[in-house]
ROTOR-947921 format. One line per field, with one value per residue (C-alpha): x, z, y. Coordinates in steps of 0.5 Angstrom, whole numbers, padded with zeros to 4 digits. Example, Ala and Ser with C-alpha at 12.3 -4.5 7.8 and 13.67 -1.06 7.14 Angstrom:
2
X <- 0025;0027
Z <- 0016;0014
Y <- -0009;-0002
This chain:
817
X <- 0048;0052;0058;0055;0049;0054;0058;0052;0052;0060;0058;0053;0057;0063;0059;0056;0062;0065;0058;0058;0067;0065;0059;0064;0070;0065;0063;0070;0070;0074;0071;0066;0061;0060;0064;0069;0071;0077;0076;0073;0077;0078;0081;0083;0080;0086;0088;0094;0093;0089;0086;0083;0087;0094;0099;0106;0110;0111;0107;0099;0098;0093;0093;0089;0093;0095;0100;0101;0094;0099;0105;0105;0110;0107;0108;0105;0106;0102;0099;0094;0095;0102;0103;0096;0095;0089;0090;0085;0080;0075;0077;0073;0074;0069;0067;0064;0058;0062;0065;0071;0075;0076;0079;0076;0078;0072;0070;0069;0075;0078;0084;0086;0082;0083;0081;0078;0073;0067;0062;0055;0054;0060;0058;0055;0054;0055;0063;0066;0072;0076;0083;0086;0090;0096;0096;0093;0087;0082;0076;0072;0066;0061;0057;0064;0068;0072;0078;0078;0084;0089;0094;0099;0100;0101;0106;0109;0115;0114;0114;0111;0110;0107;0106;0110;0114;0116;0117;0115;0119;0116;0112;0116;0110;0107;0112;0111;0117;0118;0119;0121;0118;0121;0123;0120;0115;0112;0111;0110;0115;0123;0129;0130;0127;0128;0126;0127;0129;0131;0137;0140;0138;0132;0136;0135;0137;0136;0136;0137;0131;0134;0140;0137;0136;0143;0144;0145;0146;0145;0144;0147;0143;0139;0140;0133;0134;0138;0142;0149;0151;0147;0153;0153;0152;0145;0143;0137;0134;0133;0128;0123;0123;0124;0121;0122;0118;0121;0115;0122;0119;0121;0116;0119;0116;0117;0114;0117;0114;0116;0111;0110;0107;0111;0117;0117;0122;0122;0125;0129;0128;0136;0136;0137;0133;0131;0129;0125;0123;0118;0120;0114;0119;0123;0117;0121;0123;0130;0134;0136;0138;0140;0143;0148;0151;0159;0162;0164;0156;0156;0155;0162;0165;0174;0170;0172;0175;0176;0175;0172;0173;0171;0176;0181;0185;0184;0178;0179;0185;0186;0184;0190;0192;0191;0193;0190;0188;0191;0196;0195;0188;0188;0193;0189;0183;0180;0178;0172;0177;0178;0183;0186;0189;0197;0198;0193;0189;0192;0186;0186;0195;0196;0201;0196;0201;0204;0201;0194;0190;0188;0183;0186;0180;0178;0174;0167;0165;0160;0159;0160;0154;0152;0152;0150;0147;0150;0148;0154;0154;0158;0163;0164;0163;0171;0172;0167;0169;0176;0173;0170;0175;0171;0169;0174;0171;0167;0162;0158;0154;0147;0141;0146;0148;0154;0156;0160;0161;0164;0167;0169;0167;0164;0161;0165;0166;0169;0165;0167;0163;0158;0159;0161;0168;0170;0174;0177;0181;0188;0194;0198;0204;0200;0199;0204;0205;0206;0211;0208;0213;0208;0201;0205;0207;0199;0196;0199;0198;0191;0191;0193;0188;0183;0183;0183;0177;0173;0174;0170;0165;0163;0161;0157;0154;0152;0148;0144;0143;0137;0133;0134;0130;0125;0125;0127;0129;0126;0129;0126;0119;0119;0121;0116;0111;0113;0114;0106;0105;0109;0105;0111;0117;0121;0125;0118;0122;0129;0129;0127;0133;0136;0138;0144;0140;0146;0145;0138;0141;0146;0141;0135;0140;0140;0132;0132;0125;0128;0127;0119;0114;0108;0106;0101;0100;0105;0110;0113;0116;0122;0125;0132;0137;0142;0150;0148;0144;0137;0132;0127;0122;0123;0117;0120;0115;0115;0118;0111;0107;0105;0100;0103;0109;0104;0101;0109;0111;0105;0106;0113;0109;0104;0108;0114;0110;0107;0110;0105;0106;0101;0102;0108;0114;0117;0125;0126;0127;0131;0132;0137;0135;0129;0129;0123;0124;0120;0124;0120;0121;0120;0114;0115;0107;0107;0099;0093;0089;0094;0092;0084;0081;0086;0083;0090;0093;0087;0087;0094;0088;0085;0079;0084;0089;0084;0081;0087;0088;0082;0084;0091;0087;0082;0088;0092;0086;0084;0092;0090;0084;0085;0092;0098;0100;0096;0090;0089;0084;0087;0082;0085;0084;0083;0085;0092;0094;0094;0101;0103;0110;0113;0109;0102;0101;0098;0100;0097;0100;0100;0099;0098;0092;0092;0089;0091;0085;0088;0083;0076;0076;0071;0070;0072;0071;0074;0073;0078;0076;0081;0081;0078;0071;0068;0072;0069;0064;0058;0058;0066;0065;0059;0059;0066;0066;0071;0071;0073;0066;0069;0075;0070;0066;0072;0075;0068;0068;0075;0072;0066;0073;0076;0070;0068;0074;0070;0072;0067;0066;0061;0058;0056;0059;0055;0049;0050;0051;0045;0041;0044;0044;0037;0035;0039;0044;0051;0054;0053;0057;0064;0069;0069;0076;0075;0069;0069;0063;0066;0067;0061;0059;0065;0065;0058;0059;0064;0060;0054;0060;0062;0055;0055;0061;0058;0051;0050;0048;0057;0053;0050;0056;0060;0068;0074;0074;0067;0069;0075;0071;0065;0070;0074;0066;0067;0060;0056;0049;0050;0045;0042;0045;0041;0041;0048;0050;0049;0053;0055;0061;0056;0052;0059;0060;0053;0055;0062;0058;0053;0057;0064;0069;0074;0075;0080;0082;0087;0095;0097;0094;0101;0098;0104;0110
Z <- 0160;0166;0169;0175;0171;0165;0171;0174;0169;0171;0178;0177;0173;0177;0184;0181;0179;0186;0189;0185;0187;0194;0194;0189;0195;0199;0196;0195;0198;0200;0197;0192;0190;0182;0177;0177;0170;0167;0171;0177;0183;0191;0195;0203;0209;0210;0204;0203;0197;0192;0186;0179;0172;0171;0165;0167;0166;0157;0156;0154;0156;0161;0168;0175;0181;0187;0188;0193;0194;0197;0194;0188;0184;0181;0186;0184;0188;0184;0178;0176;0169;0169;0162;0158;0157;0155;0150;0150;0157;0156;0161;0167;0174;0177;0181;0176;0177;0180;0186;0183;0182;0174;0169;0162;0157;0151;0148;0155;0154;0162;0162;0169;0174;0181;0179;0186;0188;0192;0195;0194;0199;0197;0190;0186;0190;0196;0194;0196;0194;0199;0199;0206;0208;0209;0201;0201;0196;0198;0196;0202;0204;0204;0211;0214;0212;0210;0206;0200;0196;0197;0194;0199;0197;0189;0189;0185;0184;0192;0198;0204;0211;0215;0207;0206;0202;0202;0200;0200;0198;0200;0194;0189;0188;0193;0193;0194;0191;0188;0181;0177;0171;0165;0165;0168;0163;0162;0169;0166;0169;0168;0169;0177;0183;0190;0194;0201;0200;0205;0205;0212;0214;0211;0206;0202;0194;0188;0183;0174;0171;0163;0167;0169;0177;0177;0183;0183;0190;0198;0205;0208;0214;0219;0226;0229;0229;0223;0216;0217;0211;0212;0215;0220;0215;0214;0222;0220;0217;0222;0225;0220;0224;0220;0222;0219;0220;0219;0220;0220;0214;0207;0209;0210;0210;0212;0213;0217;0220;0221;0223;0216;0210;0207;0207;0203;0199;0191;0187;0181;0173;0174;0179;0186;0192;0194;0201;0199;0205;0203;0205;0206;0207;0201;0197;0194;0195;0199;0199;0205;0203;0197;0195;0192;0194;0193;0188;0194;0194;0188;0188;0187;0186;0188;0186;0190;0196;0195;0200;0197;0202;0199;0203;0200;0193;0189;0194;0192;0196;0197;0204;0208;0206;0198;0193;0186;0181;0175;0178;0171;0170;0178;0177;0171;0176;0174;0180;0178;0178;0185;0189;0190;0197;0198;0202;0202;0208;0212;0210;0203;0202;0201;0206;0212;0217;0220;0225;0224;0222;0225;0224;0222;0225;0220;0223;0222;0215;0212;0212;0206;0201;0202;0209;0213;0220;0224;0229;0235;0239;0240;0244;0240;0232;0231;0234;0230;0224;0225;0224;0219;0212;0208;0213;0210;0214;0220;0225;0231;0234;0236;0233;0228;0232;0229;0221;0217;0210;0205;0198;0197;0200;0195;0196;0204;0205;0210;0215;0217;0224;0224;0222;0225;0225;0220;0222;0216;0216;0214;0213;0220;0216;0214;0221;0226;0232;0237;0243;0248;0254;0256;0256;0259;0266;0265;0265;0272;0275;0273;0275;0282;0284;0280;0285;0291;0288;0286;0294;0295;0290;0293;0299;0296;0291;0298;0302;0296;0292;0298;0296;0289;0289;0293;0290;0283;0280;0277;0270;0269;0272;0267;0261;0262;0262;0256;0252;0255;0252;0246;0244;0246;0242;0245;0239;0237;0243;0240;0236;0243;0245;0253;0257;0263;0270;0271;0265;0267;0273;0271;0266;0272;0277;0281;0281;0284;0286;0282;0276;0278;0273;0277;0280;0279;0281;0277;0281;0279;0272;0271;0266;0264;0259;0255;0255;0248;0250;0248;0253;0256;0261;0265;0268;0274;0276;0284;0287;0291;0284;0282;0277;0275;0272;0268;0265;0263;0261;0255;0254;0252;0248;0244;0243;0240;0234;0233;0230;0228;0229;0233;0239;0244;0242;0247;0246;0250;0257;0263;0267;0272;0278;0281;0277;0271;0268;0260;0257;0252;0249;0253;0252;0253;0254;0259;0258;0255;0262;0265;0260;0259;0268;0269;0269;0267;0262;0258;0254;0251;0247;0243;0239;0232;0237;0240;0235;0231;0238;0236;0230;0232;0237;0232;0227;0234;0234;0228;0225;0232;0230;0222;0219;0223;0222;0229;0231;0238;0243;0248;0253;0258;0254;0257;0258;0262;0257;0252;0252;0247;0245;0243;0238;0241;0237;0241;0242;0245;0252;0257;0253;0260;0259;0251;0248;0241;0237;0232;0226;0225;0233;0234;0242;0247;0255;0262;0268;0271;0268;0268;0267;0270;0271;0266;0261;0261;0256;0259;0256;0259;0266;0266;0263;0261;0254;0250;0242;0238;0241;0247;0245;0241;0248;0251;0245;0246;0253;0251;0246;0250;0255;0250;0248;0254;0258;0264;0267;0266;0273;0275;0268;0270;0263;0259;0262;0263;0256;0254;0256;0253;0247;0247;0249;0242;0245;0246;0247;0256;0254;0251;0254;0254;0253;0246;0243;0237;0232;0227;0230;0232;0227;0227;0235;0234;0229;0235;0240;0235;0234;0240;0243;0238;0240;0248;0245;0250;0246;0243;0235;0235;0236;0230;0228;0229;0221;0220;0226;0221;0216;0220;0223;0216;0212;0208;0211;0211;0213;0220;0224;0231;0237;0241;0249;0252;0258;0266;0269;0276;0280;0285;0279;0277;0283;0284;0278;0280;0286;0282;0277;0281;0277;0279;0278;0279;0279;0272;0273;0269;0273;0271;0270;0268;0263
Y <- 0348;0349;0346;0343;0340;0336;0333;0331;0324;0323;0324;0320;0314;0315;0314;0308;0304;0306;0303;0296;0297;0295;0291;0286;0287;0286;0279;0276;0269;0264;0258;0256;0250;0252;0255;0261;0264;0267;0274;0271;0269;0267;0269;0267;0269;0274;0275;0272;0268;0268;0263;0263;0264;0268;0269;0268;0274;0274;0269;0270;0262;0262;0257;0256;0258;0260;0267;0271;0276;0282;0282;0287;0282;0276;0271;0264;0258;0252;0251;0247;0246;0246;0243;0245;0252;0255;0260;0265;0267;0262;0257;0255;0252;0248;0243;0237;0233;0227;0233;0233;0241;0242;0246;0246;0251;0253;0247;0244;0240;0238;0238;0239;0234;0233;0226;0223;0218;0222;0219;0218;0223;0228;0228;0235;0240;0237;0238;0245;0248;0253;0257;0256;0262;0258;0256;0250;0249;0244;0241;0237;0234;0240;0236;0234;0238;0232;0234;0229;0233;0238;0242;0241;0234;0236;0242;0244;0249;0251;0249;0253;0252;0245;0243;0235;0233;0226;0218;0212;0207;0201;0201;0206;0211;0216;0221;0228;0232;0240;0240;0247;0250;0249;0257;0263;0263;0256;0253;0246;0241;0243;0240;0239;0236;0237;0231;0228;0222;0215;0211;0209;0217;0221;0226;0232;0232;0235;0231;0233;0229;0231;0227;0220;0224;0226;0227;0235;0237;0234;0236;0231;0226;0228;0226;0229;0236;0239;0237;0235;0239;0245;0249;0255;0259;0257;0258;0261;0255;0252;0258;0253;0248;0242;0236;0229;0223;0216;0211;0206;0202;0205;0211;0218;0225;0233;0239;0246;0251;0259;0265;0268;0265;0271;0266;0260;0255;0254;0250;0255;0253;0254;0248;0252;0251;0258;0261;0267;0273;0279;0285;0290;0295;0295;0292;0286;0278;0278;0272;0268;0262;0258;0252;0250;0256;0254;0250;0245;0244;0241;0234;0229;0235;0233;0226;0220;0219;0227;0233;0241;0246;0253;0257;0254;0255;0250;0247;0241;0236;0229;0226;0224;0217;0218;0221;0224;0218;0223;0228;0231;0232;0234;0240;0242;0243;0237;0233;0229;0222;0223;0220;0213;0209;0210;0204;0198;0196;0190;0185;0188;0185;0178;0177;0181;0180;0187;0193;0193;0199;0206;0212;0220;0223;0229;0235;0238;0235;0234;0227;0223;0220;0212;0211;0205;0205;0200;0195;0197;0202;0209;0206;0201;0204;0204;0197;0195;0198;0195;0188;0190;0188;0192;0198;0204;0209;0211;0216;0216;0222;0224;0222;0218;0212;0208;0211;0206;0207;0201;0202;0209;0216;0221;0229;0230;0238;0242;0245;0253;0251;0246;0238;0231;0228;0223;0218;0215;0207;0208;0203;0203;0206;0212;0214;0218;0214;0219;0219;0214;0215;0221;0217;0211;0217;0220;0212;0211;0218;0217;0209;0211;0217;0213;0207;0212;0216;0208;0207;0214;0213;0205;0209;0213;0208;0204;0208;0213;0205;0204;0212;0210;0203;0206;0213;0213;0219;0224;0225;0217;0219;0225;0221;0216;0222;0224;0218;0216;0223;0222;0216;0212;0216;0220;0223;0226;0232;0232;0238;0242;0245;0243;0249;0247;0250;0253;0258;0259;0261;0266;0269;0270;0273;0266;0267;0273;0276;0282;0278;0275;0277;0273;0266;0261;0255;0251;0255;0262;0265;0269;0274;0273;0275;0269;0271;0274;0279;0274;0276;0270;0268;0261;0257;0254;0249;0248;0242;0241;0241;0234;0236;0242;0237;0233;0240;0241;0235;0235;0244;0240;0235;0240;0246;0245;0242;0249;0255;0261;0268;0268;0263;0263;0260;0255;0255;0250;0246;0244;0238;0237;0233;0236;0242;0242;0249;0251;0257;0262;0268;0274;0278;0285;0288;0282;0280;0282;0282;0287;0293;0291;0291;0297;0304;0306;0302;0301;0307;0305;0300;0304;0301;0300;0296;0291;0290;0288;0283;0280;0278;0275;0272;0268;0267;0262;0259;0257;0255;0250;0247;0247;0249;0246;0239;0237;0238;0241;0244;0249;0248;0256;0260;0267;0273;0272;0267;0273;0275;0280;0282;0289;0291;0290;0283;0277;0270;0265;0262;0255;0249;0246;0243;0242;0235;0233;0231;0225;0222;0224;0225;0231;0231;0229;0226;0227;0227;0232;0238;0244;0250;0258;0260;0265;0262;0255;0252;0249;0243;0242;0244;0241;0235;0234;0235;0239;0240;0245;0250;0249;0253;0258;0258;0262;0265;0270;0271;0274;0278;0281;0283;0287;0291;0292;0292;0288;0281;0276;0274;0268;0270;0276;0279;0275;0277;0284;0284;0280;0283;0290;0287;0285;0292;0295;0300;0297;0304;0303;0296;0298;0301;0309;0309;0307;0308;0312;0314;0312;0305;0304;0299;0295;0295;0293;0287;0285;0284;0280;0276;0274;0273;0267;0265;0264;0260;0255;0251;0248;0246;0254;0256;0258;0255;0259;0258;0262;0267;0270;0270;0274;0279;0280;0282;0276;0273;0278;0276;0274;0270;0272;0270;0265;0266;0266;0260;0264;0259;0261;0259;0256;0252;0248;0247;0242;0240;0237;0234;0230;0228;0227;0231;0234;0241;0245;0252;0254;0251;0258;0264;0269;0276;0279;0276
């Protein structure tokens, strides 16, 4: 027998093991309604997670849980049964006849259970489980889509993007917490949790539960936009975008964001909370924050009335005005007794006569545990103290109010950069009183020209008091647009960084036509560069813009809820006298449009770069719809509103027009309907009718652009390519520039796609969900398309005529940014 025929069986074996490979890749799923075994697993639409059985790294015990899909390094992130291993391959995971998800092990005994009530309607087989490609693992309503449990509300040892973590305290329970392993090899509940809990501010502990819920370490308060005892060095922290939400009735919760699902947060079994970053060059996980990361973050440790500075040696020192409880043991580098008072108060002596108290102001603290929210104003925070017998210290800032703290102040630090002034009460001998001749000189220096200027100033009040009753200002009409928008809370915006006017001016170059990157109808857009070198683009909006003022006020609202890799990040506004102005990253490729309708710059788009925008474009989409903490419909998307950074990756733009959907809303009705011609779904042009299909409308159109390299124009596109479609040879349709034998089927797959997306029928039209799956081979069977929507400008004219709507060109026309 010949060398060729004794390999013919080998080849033949080997041929078909890589066949039955691809047909099982090809049939991975996100979702599941029936059983997974101990070898069967999902995973995510885009292969971030997956779900089925692990072993923990030395452990043969076996789990149902979520870990990172393309990290080679074992990486989970929830467990299911934490706390009963099964010991051998014969677990399942199902979905139980009551619709409820299970994990039973050989003798069938369950020992996990999302523990739901379902439905009559829910129940069996109409129940299905998916794995979102944000890690959250869900079980919903097969016909409504309707989540009835999630992950995300049961973590375990780590916290990732838009999850929340929180407390009720109101009724004790609810509370959603991280909780570590017991050790790297047993993922049952350790020793520390981290937690958000709510006293007079929202805060962040980590507590011992071996010790009572011993405090281990804290942030600080929250003001509404940052930790007070996160110090400098954790900048970097604050790119998560960390929102808090107190309803102010004992309920409080949070969640972050970031532009990765590579960064997350974990709670150590060694009782840190750690940030981990994935670094696809180095192939391992990176540490970018960690807490306690110095002895001085370690809770009460200079004790009471102490203060830890870890720059210093020893770190521990007492505040101004007290003196060690035990200088011995105090010496000796044991600081947990703390200090004590050197003189007593004037209302704490018997004879209280004498001078009366005063501060001594300590500089960038972290603020003391046990604070009270007081009722007084700024102004009058030390005053107020100072009444007060028992008030032994006080701070007043934004987003706090009035700070008072009673009894004693434990767990201050001092800040390198960051932090607040502490002022802290001290009898009046323990303060230096500093010569008054100079202050008395400076006081009638200053009296006399204040009275010269009081007179000038009356004047002016007298004749701009007249425009003032009739004219309003504008800051006041803004903010009672953002707080209609907002739903009536204006601190929803705090965290949105405000830019001084003359900063922006400084870095566009006062605005020159030099730096203009295009207009539209809100006025023009500008590129500029910050002192530290940040390049931004500021949308300036024009004076004579009315309704380009109400767009940017609810881009302001929308957007900086959102943060995704895959949409525009909006850094922040301006607001000075008449001046509106957003200021964005900048985009170095400007807009999608620009490469696509030009014969030249289109050949930088090769086949494998578009079809890699496509994607990006559907993963904006669907965290929009589905995974961010809001839902929203954008309403322009288009071609122009694709920017694209230096890699070529695209991000969504102008969230002018957006509609936040709430509840169980689906769809909604306008009479102003807003938006570009050929982007524009029937239903909403016509009707006025908007949804999640609307936004998949134009997503289609988009697709069937970057295929074809054609502008949609009056329709004409979708008709053209119909038309191909039904004559079975799309090669006339795509773009020359990138067309390649060996693409064929996927450029083919993409015009099916996109064909479905324009259904004129918005219920034939597929989710964004679907879309995903459809471009990433997890559904293969795709159904037909039906026949597009033909609408001409012409036809949505009559129909704003019959139906009085008003339509209107796009507010956001900017074909270069």
């Amino acid at each position: 027998m010949g060398l060729h025929e004794r390999m013919s069986p080998l080849v033949l074996v080997l041929s078909l093991s890589c066949f039955l490979s691809s047909v099982c890749l090809a049939q991975e799923r996100a979702s599941f309604s029936g059983n997974l075994s101990d070898s069967q697993t999902i995973v995510s639409s885009f292969r971030t997670f997956r779900f089925g059985f692990f072993s923990p790294v030395n452990s043969t015990g076996r789990y149902a849980g979520i870990w990172y899909n393309s990290v080679p390094e074992q990486t989970v992130i929830w467990v299911a049964n934490k706390d009963k291993p099964i010991n051998d391959s014969s677990g399942v995971i199902s979905v139980s006849e009551d619709g409820n998800l299970v994990v039973t092990d050989g003798q069938r005994r369950v020992l996990w259970s999302t523990n739901v009530t379902v439905t009559t309607r829910g129940r069996g087989s109409s129940t299905v489980v998916e794995l979102l490609d944000s890690g959250n693992l869900v079980l919903k309503d097969a016909n409504s889509d309707e989540y009835l449990w999630e992950s995300f509300k049961y973590p375990t040892d780590s916290w990732l993007p838009n999850m929340l973590v929180g407390t009720n305290a109101r009724t004790g329970g609810g509370n959603i917490t991280v909780t570590s392993w017991k050790s790297p090899s047993d993922p049952s509940p350790g020793s520390y949790t981290a937690a958000l809990l709510l006293a007079a501010y929202p805060e962040l502990f980590i507590l011992n539960n071996d010790n009572n819920n011993a405090t281990v370490w804290r942030s600080g308060p929250w003001n509404g936009q940052m930790f007070n005892g996160l110090p400098d060095v954790y900048a970097g922290v604050f790119l998560y975008r960390f929102i808090v939400n107190d309803d102010t009735n004992g309920s409080v919760t949070m969640s972050y964001a970031n532009d990765s699902t590579l960064r997350y947060f974990y709670m150590d079994y060694r009782g840190s909370v750690i940030r981990r970053d994935w670094s696809e060059a180095r192939r391992n996980w990176t540490v970018g924050l960690q807490v306690p990361a110095t002895e001085c973050d370690i809770y009460r440790r200079c004790g009471q009335f102490g203060t830890c500075n870890p720059r210093k040696n020893p770190p521990c020192s007492c505040i101004r005005g007290f003196t060690p409880r035990n200088l011995i043991e105090w010496n000796n580098g044991n600081w947990s007794g703390g200090c004590i008072r050197k003189v007593p108060l004037q209302c704490e002596r018997q004879n209280n006569n004498g001078s009366a108290d005063g501060f001594v102001r300590l500089r960038r603290m972290k603020l003391p545990d046990f604070a009270r929210r007081s009722e007084a104003s700024e102004p009058e925070c030390l005053r107020t103290c100072l009444q007060t017998c028992s008030c032994i210290a006080c701070a007043h800032g934004l987003g706090y109010g009035c700070m008072i703290w009673n009894g004693s102040l434990v767990d201050s630090q001092e800040l390198s950069a960051s932090g607040m002034d502490l002022y802290i009460r001290l009898a009046h001998s323990e303060i230096k009183t500093p010569d008054r001749l100079p202050v008395i000189i400076g006081t009638s220096l200053a009296g006399g020209i204040l009275v010269v200027a009081a007179c000038g100033l009356l004047a002016r009040r007298i004749v701009m008091k007249k425009r003032e009753r009739k004219k309003g200002t504008d800051a006041e009409k803004i903010f009672e647009r953002v707080e209609a928008l907002a739903g009536g809370d204006k601190g929803k915006l705090k965290e949105l960084p405000l830019f001084e006017f003359q900063v922006l001016a400084a870095a566009t170059n006062n605005f020159s036509l030099r730096n203009k990157l295009g207009q539209g109808g809100f006025g023009p857009v500008y590129k500029g560069k910050l002192q530290e070198g940040q390049e931004i683009a500021v949308k300036r909006l024009s004076r004579a813009s009315g309704q380009g003022l109400e767009e940017l006020v609810n881009e302001v609202v929308v957007i900086s809820k959102l943060q995704h890799r895959n949409l525009v990040k909006l850094l922040g506004c301006c607001i000075a006298g008449e001046e509106r102005m957003l200021v964005y990253e900048f985009m170095p490729k400007k807009s999608l449009d620009y490469y696509l309708f030009d014969p030249v710059r289109a050949k930088l788009l090769d086949w494998k770069t578009r079809f890699n925008i496509i994607n990006g474009i559907c993963r904006g989409l669907l965290y929009l719809h589905r995974d961010s903490r809001l839902r929203i419909i954008h309403r322009d998307l288009k071609a122009s509103n694709i920017l694209l950074d230096e890699n070529l990756i695209p991000k969504i733009s102008d969230f002018g027009l957006a509609k936040i959907f709430t509840g169980n809303e689906d769809e909604a009705n306008t009479r102003r309907v807003v938006g570009t011609y050929g982007y524009m779904a029937p239903e909403y042009a016509m009707g006025g009718v908007f949804s999640e299909k609307s936004d998949v409308f134009s997503l289609g159109v988009i697709l069937l652009e970057i295929v074809s390299g054609r502008r949609n124009s009056n329709s004409t596109l979708l008709a053209y390519v119909w038309s191909i479609w039904n004559e079975g040879e799309i090669n006339g349709l795509v773009d020359p520039e990138i067309f390649e034998q060996v693409y064929e089927k996927e450029i083919r797959k993409c015009v099916h796609i996109g064909l479905l997306c324009v259904q004129e029928a918005a219920n034939n039209r597929p989710s964004v969900a679907t879309v995903c799956s459809m471009l990433s081979s997890e559904i293969a069977d795709i159904p037909q398309p039906k026949q597009p929507a033909f609408m001409s400008r012409n036809g949505v004219s009559e129909a704003e005529s019959s139906e009085n709507i008003d339509l209107k060109a796009s507010i956001n026309d900017v074909s270069g940014r």
